[in-house]
C-alpha positions in Angstrom: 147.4 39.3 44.8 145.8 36.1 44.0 144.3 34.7 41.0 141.5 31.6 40.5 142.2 29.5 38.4 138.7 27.4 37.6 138.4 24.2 35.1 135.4 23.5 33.7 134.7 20.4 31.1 131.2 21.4 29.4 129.7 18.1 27.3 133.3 16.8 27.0 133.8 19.7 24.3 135.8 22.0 25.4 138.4 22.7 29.0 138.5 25.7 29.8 139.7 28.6 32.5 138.2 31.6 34.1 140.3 34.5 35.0 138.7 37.3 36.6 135.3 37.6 34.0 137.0 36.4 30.9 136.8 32.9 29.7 139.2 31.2 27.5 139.4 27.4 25.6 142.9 25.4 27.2 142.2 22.1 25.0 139.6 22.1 22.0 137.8 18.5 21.8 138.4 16.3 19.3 135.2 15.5 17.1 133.9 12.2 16.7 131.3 12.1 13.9 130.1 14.2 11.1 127.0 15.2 13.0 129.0 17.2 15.4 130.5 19.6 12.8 127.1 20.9 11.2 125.8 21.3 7.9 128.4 21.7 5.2 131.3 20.6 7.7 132.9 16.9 7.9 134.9 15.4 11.0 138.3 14.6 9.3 141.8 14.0 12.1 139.0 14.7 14.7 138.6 18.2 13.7 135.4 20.2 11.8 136.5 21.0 8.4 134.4 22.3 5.7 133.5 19.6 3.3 135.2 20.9 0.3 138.3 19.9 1.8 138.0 16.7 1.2 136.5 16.6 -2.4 138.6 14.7 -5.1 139.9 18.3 -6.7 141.3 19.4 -3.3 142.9 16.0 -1.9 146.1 15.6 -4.1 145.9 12.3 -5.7 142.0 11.8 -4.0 140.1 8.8 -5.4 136.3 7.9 -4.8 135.6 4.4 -4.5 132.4 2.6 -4.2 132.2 -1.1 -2.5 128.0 -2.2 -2.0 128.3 -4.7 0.8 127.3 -7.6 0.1 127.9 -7.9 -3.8 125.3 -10.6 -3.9 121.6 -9.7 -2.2 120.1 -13.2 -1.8 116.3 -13.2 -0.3 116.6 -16.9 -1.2 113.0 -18.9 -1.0 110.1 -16.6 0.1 106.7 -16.9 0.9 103.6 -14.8 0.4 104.7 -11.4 2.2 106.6 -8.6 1.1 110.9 -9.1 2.5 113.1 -6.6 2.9 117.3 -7.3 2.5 119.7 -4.4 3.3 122.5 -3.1 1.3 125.1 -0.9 2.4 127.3 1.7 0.2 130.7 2.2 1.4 133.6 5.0 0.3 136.5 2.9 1.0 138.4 5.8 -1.6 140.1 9.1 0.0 137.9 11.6 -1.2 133.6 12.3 -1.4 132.3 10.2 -3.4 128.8 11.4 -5.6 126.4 8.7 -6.0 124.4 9.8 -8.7 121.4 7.2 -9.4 120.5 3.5 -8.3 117.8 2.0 -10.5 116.9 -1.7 -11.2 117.9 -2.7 -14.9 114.3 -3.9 -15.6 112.8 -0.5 -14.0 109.3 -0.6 -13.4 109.3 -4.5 -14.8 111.1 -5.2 -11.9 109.7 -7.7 -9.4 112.3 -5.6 -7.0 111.7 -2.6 -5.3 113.9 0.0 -3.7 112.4 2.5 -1.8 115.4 4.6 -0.5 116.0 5.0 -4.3 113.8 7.8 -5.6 115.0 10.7 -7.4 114.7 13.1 -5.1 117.1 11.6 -3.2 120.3 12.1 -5.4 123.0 13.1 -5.6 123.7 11.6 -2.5 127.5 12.1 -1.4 129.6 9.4 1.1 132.4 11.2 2.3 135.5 9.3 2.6 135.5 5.9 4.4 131.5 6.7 5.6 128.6 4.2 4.3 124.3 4.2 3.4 122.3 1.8 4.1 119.3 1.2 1.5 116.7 -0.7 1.2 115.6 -3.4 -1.6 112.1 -5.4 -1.1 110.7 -8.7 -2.5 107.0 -9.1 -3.4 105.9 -12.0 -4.7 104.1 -11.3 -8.4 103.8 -15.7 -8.8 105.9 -18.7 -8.2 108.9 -18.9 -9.7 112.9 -17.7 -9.8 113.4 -13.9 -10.5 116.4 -12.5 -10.8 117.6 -8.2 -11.5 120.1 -6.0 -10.9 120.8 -2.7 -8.8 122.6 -0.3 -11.1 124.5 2.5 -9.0 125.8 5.4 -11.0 128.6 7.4 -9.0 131.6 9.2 -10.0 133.8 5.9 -9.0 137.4 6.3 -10.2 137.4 2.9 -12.1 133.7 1.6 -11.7 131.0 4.0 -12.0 128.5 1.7 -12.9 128.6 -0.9 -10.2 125.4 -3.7 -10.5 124.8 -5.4 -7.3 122.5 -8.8 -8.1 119.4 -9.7 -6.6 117.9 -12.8 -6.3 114.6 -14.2 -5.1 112.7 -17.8 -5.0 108.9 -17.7 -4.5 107.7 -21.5 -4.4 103.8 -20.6 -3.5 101.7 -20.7 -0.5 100.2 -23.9 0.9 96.6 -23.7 1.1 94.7 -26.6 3.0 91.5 -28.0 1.6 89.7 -30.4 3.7 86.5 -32.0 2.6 83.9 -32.9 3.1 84.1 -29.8 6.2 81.8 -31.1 8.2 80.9 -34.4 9.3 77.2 -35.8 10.1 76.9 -39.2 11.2 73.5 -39.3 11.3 71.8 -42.0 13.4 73.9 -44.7 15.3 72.6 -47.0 17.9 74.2 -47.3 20.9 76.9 -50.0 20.3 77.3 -49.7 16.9 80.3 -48.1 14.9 80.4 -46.1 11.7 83.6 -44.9 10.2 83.9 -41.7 7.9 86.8 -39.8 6.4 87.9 -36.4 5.5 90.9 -35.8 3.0 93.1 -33.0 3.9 94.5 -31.4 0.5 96.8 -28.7 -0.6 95.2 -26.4 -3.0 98.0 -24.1 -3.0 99.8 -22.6 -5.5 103.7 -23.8 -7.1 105.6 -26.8 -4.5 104.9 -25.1 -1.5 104.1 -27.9 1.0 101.3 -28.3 3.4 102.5 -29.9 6.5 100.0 -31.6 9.0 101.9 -31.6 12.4 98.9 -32.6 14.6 95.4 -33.8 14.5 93.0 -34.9 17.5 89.6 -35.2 18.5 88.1 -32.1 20.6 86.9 -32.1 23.4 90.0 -34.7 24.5 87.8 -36.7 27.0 84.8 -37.4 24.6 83.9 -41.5 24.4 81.7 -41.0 21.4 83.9 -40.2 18.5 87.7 -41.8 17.9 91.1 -41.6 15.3 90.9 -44.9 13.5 94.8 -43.4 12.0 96.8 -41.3 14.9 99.2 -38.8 13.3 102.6 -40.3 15.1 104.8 -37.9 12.9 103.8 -34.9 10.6 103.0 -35.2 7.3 103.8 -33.2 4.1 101.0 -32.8 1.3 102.2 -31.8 -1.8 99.9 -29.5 -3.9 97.4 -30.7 -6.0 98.5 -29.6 -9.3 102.1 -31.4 -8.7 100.6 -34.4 -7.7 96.5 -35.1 -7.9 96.2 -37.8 -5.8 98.2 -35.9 -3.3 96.6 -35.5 0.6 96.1 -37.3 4.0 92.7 -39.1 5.0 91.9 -39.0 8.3 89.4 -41.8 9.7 86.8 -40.5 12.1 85.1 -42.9 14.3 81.2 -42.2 15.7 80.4 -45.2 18.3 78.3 -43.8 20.8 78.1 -45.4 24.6 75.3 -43.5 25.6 71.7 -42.2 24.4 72.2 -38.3 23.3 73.0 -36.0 20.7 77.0 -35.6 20.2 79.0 -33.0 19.1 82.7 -32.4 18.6 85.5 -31.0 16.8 88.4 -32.8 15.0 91.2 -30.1 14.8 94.3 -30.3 12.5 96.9 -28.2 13.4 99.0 -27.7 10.2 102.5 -24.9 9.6 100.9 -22.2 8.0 101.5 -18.8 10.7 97.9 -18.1 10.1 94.5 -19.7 10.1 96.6 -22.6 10.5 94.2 -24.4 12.8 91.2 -26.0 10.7 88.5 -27.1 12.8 85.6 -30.0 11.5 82.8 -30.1 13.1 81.3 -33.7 14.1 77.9 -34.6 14.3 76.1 -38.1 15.7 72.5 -39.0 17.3 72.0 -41.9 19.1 68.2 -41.1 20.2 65.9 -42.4 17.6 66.3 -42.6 13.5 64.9 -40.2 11.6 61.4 -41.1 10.2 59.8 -39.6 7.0 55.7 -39.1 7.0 54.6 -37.7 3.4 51.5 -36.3 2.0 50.0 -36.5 -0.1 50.8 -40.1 -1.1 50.0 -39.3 -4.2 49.7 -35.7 -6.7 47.1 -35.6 -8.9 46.8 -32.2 -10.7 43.9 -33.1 -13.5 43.5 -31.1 -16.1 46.2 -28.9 -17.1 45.8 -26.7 -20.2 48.4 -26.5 -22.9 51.3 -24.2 -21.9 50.0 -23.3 -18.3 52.6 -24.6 -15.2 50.8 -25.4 -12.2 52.9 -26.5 -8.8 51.3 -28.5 -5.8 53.0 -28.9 -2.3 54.6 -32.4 -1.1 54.8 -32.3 2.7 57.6 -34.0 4.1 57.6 -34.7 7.6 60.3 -36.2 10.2 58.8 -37.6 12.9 62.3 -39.2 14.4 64.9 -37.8 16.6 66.9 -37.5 14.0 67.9 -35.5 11.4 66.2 -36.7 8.4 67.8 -36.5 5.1 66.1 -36.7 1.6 67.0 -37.0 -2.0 65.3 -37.0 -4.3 64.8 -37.9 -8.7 62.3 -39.0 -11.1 61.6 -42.4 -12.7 58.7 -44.4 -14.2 57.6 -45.6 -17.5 57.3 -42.6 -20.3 59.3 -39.9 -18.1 57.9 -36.6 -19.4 60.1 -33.5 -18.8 56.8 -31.7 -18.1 57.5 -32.5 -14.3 60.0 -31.1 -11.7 60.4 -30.0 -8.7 62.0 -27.3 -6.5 64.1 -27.0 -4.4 66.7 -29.3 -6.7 68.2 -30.0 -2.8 66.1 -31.0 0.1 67.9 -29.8 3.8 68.2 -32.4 6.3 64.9 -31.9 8.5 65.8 -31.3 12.2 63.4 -34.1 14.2 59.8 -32.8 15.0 60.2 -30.6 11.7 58.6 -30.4 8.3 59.6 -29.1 4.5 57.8 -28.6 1.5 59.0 -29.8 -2.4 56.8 -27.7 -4.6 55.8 -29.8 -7.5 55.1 -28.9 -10.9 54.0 -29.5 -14.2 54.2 -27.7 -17.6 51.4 -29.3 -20.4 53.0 -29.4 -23.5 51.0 -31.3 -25.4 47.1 -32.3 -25.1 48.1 -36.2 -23.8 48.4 -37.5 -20.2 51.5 -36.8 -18.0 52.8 -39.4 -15.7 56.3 -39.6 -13.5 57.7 -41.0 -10.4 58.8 -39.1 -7.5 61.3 -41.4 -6.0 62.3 -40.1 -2.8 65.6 -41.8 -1.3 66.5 -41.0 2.6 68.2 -42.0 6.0 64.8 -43.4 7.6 66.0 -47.0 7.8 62.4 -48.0 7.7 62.1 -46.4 4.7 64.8 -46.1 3.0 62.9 -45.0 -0.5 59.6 -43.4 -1.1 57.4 -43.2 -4.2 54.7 -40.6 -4.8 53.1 -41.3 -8.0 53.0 -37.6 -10.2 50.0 -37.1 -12.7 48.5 -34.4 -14.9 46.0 -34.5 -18.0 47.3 -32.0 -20.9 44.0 -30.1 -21.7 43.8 -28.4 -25.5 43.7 -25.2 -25.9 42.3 -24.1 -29.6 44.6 -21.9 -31.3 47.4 -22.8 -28.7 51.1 -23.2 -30.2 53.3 -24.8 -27.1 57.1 -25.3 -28.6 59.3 -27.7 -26.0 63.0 -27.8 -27.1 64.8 -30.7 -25.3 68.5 -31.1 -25.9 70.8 -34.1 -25.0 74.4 -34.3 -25.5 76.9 -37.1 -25.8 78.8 -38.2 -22.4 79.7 -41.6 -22.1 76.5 -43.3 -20.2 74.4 -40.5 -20.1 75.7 -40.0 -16.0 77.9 -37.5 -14.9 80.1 -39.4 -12.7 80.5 -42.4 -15.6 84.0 -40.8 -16.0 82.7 -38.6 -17.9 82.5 -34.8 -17.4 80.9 -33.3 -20.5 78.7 -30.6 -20.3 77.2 -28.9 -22.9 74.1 -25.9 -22.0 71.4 -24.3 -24.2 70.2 -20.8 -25.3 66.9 -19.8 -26.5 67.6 -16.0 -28.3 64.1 -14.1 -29.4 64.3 -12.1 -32.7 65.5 -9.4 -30.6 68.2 -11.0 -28.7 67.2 -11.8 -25.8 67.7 -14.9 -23.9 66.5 -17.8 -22.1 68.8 -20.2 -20.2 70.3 -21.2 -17.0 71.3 -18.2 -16.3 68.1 -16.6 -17.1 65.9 -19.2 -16.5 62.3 -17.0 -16.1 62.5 -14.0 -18.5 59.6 -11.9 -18.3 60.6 -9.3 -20.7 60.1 -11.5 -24.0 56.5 -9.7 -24.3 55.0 -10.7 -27.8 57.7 -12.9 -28.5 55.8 -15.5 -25.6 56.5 -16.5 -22.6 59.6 -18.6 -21.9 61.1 -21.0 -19.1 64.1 -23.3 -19.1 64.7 -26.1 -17.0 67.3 -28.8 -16.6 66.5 -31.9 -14.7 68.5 -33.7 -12.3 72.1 -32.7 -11.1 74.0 -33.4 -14.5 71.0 -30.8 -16.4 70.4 -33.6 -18.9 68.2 -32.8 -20.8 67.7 -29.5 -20.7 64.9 -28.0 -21.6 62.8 -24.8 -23.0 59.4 -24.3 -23.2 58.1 -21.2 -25.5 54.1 -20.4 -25.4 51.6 -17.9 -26.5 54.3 -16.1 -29.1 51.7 -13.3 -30.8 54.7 -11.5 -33.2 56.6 -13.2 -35.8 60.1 -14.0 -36.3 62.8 -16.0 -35.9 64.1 -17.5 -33.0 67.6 -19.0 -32.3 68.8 -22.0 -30.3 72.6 -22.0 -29.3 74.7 -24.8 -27.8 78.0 -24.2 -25.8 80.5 -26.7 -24.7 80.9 -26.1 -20.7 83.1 -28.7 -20.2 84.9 -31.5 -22.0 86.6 -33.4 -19.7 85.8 -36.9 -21.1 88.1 -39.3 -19.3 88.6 -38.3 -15.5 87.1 -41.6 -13.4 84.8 -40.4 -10.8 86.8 -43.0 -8.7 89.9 -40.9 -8.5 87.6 -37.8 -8.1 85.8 -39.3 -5.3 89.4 -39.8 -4.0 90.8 -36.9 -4.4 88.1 -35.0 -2.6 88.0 -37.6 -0.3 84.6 -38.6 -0.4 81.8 -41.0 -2.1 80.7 -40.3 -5.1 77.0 -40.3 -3.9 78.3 -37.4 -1.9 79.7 -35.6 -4.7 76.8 -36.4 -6.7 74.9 -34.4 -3.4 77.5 -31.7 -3.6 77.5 -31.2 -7.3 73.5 -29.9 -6.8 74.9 -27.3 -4.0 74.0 -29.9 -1.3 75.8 -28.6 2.8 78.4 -31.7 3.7 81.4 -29.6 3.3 81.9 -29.6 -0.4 80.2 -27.1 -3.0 80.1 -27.1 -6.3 82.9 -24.6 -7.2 85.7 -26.9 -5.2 84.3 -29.9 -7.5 84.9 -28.0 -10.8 88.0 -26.6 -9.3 89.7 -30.0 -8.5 88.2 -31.3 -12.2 90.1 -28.6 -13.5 93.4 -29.4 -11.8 93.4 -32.4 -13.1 91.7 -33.3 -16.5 93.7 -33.1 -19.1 92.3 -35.4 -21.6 89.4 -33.7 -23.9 86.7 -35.1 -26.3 83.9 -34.1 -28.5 80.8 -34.5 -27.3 77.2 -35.3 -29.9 74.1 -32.9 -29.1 71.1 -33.8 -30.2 67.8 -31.1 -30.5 64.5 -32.2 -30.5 61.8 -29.9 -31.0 58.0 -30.3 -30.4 54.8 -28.7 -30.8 51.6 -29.5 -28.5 53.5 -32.8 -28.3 54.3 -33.6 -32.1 58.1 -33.7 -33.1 59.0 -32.1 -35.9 62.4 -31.7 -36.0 65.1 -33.5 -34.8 69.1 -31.9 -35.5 72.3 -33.6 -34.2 75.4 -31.2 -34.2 79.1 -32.0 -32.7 81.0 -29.4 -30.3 85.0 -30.3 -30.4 86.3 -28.8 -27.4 85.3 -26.5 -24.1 83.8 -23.1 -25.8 82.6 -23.7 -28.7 79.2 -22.5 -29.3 77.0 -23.3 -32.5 73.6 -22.3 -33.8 72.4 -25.6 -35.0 68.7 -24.7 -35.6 66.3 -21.9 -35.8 62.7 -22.1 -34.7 60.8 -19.4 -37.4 57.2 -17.8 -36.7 55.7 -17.0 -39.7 52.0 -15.6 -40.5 51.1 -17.2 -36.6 52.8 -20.7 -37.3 55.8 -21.9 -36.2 58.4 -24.0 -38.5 61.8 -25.3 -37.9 64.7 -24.2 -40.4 
């Protein structure tokens, strides 16, 4: 008689033998994790025991200790992202250990997060000498230190509340400014040189640093533009609001060798992981200048009744082969602020090209009208042009025409005097509703007249309101709000933080395309003016021409607002109280 004896090893489990059709287990395999005993079993000596056995009331002498690795969680100095840092619970005790809760002390304060920690998820039990990781994360609510700690409740012999610190250090984001962001040479004759710069600044937010680690000309081979200053090592920028005259110029270079147009790129390269690359566009001509042809030489617009606007077209016309640019203001002897003209910013005129300035008068009072349209370009020929402006205010019988001008006090009456006051005025009809810069046309005023502000030049001073054919009585409000009351920045050290000339900021201030608009001028006056002053506001008010009223007031600091006159129509006539 024989018999076979088979061995089989199945998944390193179990060995067993066959014998005829029975099989039996020689050797049961050791376990070597949890996960191979099942639910509501734990591997303990490398055997599957139910997980009551080792729970603190059946292990004689059993203790359940906690120990969070590491005691300290330390995301140290951040940027603008959202960080995650690991902790990991360990039962270094003999028996389970119930971890009941883990919370931040400052709760839903916290700048902390823990996303492993919701209450769903407990209890949570670590059987003996077994660890959890969790997760804490770090988003960055502003610059500065912050600092909580992870409470976890568990049924710890000695400890069980154990807080585990966290730590975090957000010191901002660097944000690169460079302006102007675009630069236009203009006209250069072959064998000539002109130099212009771009600042590079750091707008960004605590000390975060902006560092420029490379800067060069694109394409590499081009002859007609040059670095006057080669980056030979980077260079940290500071933010603005640490240090305002903070930033790196860069020197650009435009001598042309050849007739053409010429375009390139200057490219700074700087460390932030994205949109790190800032590309300035560089434009030069060295065909022909740019050469301005306007008509008519002269605008005549005769008679103009008494509270009518009319508007006649100024053709401007560039007749070089290059870009022309124009700006533009008004002068003469008895400036009336019955003329202006739109748009406040001329575009450059490509060469060939033509724009038109609408021109226009309001007749205020029955009297003759006169200004100077002084025209200022880039046509070396020419570098200024005057048209002569001219109107005849024609009475109207029965006509009431009410012009409120307003001045206010700001060193020379300029804007870049270093001075930045900026006061703006209201008109409010009996029922409340306004006329001002930001509702410069109403047409909903009805019997209360019609109404139009307007503020003249790029610092609005004056500013001015002109009310006509009112049919309803009642009184009418003029208010005065400080905009700004900076009083003491120089526009030197404006010019140089921005990096350019003032003529440019001047350009920029009236929303003018060289790489700078108005909101990063107000921005970078805000960053830096600290010093505040009064400023004197004087309202004149006039009727077909005749003043009858003058009031002077004083606003003290940026938003205040006063009512410093009203304008009354009574029984068809109009009086100032």
């Amino acid at each position: 008689m024989y018999v076979k004896l088979t061995t089989f090893v199945t998944f390193g489990v179990a060995l067993i033998a066959a014998c005829g059709d029975s099989l039996e287990p020689l050797v049961i395999a050791r376990c070597q994790s949890d996960l191979e005993c099942g639910s509501g079993k734990v591997c303990e000596g490398g055997e599957c025991k139910p997980k009551d056995a080792v729970s603190c009331a059946a292990v004689q002498g059993g203790m359940a200790i906690l120990q969070p690795g590491p005691p300290l969680v330390e995301f140290g100095e951040v940027a603008d992202a959202t960080y995650f840092q690991s902790i990991t619970l360990r039962n270094i005790g003999t028996c389970t250990l119930t971890l009941f809760e883990a919370r931040f002390d400052q709760e839903a304060a916290s700048p902390f997060e823990c996303p492993g920690c919701t209450p769903d998820l407990f209890p949570l039990e670590l059987f003996p000498f077994r660890e959890k990781q969790i997760e804490v994360a770090f988003t960055p609510a502003g610059v500065g230190e912050f600092k909580d700690n992870l409470a976890l409740l568990s049924d710890d012999a000695e400890y069980p509340e154990i807080k585990v610190p966290v730590r975090a250090r957000f010191v901002g984001v660097p944000n690169p400014s460079v302006i102007p962001n675009e630069l236009e040479f203009g006209y250069v004759q072959v064998g000539r040189t002109i130099t212009k710069e771009v600042k590079i600044s750091n707008r960004g937010t605590g000390t975060a640093k902006l560092v420029v680690s490379h800067i060069e000309i694109q394409p590499t081979g081009t002859t007609a533009y040059s670095l006057m200053n080669e980056l030979t090592e980077p260079v940290e920028i500071v933010p603005l609001s640490t240090d305002p005259n903070a930033g790196h110029v860069v020197r650009v270079s435009y001598h042309p060798r050849e007739v053409g147009l010429h375009n390139a790129d200057l490219v700074i390269t700087t460390n932030l992981p994205r949109n790190g690359i800032l590309h300035i566009p560089l434009h030069g001509s060295s065909q022909t200048p740019a050469k301005i042809n306007v008509s008519p030489s002269e605008i005549h617009f005769g008679s103009v009744p008494i509270g009518r606007t009319n508007a006649l077209p100024l053709t401007i016309v560039n007749e070089g082969g290059s870009p022309l640019e124009i700006r533009y203001r008004w002068g003469g002897t008895g400036l009336s602020t019955d003329l202006s003209a739109s748009p406040t910013l001329v575009p450059p005129i490509p060469p060939g090209q033509y724009t038109e300035l609408q021109v226009f008068v309001t007749a205020t009072a029955p009297a003759p009208i006169t200004g100077l349209l002084i025209l200022e370009t880039n046509d070396p020929s020419r570098p200024t042009v005057t048209v002569p402006v001219s109107a005849d205010g024609e009475d109207v019988v029965g006509a009431q025409v009410v012009k409120i001008e307003m001045n206010y006090e700001n060193g020379q009456n300029g804007f870049f005097d270093n001075d930045f006051r900026n006061v703006d005025m209201t008109l409010e009809n009996p029922f409340g509703l306004i006329c001002n810069k930001q509702n410069a046309n109403p047409t909903n005023w009805g019997n209360f007249g019609t109404v139009t502000w307007l503020g003249l030049g790029a610092t609005e001073e004056p500013e001015r309101v002109v009310l006509f054919g009112a049919s309803a009585d009642g009184t009418y409000r003029v208010m005065v709000n400080y905009m700004e009351d900076c009083a003491s920045l120089p526009s030197g050290l404006l010019s140089a933080i921005l990096g350019i000339s003032i003529d440019l900021i001047l350009t920029g201030i009236i929303g003018a395309p060289i790489g700078v608009s108005p909101g990063q001028i107000s921005d970078v006056i805000d960053d830096i003016c600290f010093d505040h002053d009064s400023s004197a506001v004087t309202i004149t008010i006039s009727i077909n021409g005749m003043i009858i009223r003058e009031v002077t007031t004083s606003l003290s600091r940026k938003g205040d607002y006063q009512y410093p006159v009203d304008l009354v129509r009574q029984n068809g006539q109009f009086m100032v109280r």
